[in-house]
C-alpha positions as a LaTeX table, in Angstrom:
\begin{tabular}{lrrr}
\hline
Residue & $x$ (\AA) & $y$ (\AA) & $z$ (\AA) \\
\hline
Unk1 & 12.44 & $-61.17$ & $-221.12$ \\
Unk2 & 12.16 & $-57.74$ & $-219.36$ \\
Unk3 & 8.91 & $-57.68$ & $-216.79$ \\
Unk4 & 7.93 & $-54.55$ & $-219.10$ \\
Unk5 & 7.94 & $-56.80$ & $-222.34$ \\
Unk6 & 5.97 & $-59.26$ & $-220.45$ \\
Unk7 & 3.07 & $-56.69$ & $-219.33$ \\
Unk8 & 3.21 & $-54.82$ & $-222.83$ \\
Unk9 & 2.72 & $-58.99$ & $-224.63$ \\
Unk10 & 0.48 & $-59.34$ & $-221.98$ \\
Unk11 & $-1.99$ & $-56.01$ & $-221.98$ \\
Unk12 & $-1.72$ & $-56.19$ & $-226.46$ \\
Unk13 & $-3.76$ & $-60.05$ & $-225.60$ \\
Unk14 & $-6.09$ & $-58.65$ & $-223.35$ \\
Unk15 & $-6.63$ & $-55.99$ & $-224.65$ \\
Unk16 & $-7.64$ & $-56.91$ & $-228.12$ \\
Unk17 & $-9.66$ & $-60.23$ & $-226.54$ \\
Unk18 & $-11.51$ & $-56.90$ & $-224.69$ \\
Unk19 & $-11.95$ & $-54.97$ & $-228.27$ \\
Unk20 & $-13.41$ & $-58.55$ & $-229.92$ \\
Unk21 & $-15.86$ & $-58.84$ & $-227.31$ \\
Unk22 & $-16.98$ & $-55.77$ & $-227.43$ \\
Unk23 & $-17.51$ & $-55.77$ & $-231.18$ \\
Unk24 & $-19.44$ & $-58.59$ & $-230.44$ \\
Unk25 & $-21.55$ & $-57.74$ & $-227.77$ \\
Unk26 & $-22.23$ & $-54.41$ & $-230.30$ \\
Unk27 & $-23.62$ & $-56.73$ & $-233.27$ \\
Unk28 & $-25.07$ & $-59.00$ & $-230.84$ \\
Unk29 & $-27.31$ & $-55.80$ & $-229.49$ \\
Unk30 & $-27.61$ & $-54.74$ & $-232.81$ \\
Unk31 & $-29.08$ & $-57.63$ & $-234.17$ \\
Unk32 & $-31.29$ & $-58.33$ & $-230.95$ \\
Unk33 & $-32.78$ & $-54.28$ & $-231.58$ \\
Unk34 & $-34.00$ & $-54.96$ & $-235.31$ \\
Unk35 & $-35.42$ & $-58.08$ & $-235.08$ \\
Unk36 & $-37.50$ & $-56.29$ & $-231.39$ \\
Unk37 & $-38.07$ & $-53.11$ & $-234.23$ \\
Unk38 & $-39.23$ & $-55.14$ & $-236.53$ \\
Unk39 & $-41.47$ & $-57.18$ & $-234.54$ \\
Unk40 & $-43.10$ & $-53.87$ & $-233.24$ \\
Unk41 & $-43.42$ & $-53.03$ & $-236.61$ \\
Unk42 & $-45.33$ & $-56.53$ & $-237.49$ \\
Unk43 & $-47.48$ & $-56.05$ & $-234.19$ \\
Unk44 & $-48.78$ & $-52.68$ & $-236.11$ \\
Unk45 & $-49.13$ & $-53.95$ & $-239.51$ \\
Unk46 & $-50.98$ & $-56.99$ & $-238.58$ \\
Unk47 & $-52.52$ & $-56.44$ & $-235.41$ \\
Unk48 & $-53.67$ & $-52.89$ & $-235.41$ \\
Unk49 & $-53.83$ & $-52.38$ & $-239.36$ \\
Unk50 & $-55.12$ & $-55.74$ & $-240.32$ \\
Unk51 & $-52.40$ & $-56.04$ & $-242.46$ \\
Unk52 & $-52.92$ & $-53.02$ & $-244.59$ \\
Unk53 & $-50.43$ & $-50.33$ & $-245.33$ \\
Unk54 & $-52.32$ & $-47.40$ & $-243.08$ \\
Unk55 & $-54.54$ & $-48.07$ & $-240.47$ \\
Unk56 & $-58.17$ & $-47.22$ & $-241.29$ \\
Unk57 & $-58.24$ & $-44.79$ & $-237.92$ \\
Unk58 & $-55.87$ & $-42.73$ & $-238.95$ \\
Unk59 & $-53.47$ & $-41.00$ & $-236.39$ \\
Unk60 & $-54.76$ & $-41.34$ & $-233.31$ \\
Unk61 & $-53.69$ & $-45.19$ & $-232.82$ \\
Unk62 & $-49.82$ & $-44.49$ & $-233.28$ \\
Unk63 & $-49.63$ & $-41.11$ & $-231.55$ \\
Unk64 & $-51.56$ & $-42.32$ & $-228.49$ \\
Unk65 & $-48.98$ & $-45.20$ & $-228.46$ \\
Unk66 & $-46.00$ & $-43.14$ & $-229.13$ \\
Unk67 & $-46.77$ & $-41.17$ & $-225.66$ \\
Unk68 & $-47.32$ & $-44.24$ & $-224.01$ \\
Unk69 & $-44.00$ & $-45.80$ & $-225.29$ \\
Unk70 & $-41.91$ & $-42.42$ & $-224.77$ \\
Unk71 & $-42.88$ & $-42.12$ & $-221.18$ \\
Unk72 & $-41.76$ & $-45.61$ & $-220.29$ \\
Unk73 & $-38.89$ & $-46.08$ & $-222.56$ \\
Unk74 & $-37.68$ & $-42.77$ & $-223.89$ \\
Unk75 & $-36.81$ & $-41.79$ & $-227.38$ \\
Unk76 & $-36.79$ & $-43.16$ & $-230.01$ \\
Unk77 & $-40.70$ & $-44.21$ & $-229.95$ \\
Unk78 & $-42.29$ & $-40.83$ & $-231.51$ \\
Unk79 & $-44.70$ & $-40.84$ & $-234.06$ \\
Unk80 & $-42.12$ & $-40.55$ & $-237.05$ \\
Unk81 & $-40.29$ & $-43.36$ & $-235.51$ \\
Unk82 & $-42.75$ & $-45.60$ & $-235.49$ \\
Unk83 & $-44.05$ & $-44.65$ & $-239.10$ \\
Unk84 & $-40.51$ & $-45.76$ & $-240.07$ \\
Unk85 & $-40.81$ & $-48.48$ & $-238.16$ \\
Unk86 & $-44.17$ & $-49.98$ & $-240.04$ \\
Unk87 & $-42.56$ & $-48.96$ & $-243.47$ \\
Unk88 & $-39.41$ & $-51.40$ & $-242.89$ \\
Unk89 & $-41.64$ & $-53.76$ & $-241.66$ \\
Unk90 & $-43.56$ & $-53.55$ & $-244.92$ \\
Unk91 & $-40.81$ & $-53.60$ & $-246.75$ \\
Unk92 & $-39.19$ & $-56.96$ & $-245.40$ \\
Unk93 & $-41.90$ & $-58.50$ & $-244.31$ \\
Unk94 & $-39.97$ & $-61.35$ & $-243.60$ \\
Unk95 & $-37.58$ & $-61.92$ & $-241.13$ \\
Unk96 & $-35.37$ & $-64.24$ & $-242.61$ \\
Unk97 & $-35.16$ & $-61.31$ & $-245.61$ \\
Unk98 & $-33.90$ & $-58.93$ & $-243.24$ \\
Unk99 & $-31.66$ & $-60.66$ & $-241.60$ \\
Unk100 & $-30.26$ & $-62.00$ & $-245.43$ \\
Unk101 & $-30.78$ & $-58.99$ & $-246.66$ \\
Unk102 & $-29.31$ & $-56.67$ & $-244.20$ \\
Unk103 & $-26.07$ & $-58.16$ & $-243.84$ \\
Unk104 & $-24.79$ & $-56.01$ & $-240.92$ \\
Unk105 & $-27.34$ & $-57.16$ & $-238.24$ \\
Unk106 & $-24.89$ & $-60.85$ & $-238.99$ \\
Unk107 & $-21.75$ & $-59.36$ & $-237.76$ \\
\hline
\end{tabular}
């Protein structure tokens, strides 16, 4: 066999060993980010709301914590985010739901 058949056998291995991993390095992040979403989202049912649908408070609670979040961490913590956030959570309020019911955070 030619040296250039060699490296072309040779880069097709490692180079689709270096596509797996990275697939599963994505679902493994993927999977890691719901269940730390929804566990945000059960720390503001249950801790702040008492386990109620809306906080009694109103507002306040969530966008104080939003600007709090968003300095440290960035987007993806704004108000609306975390409204979405405590909807899924009251939605699957299980985690062994989501993680049957959601099939993609498996792969």
């Amino acid at each position: 066999m030619s040296d250039e058949i060699v490296e072309n056998l040779l880069y097709e291995k490692i180079s689709a060993l270096i596509a797996a991993a990275r697939g599963q390095v994505r679902s493994a992040v993927n999977q890691v980010m719901v269940l730390t979403y929804w566990q945000i989202d059960r720390f503001i049912v249950e801790d702040e709301q008492a386990g109620e649908a809306q906080a009694e408070y109103g507002k306040a609670v969530l966008q104080g914590l939003s600007q709090r979040l968003l300095s440290e961490f960035g987007k993806g913590f704004n108000v609306r985010n975390l409204r979405n956030m405590r909807q899924f959570y009251l939605i699957f309020p299980n985690w062994n739901a989501v993680r049957s019911d959601l099939n993609w955070t498996l792969k």
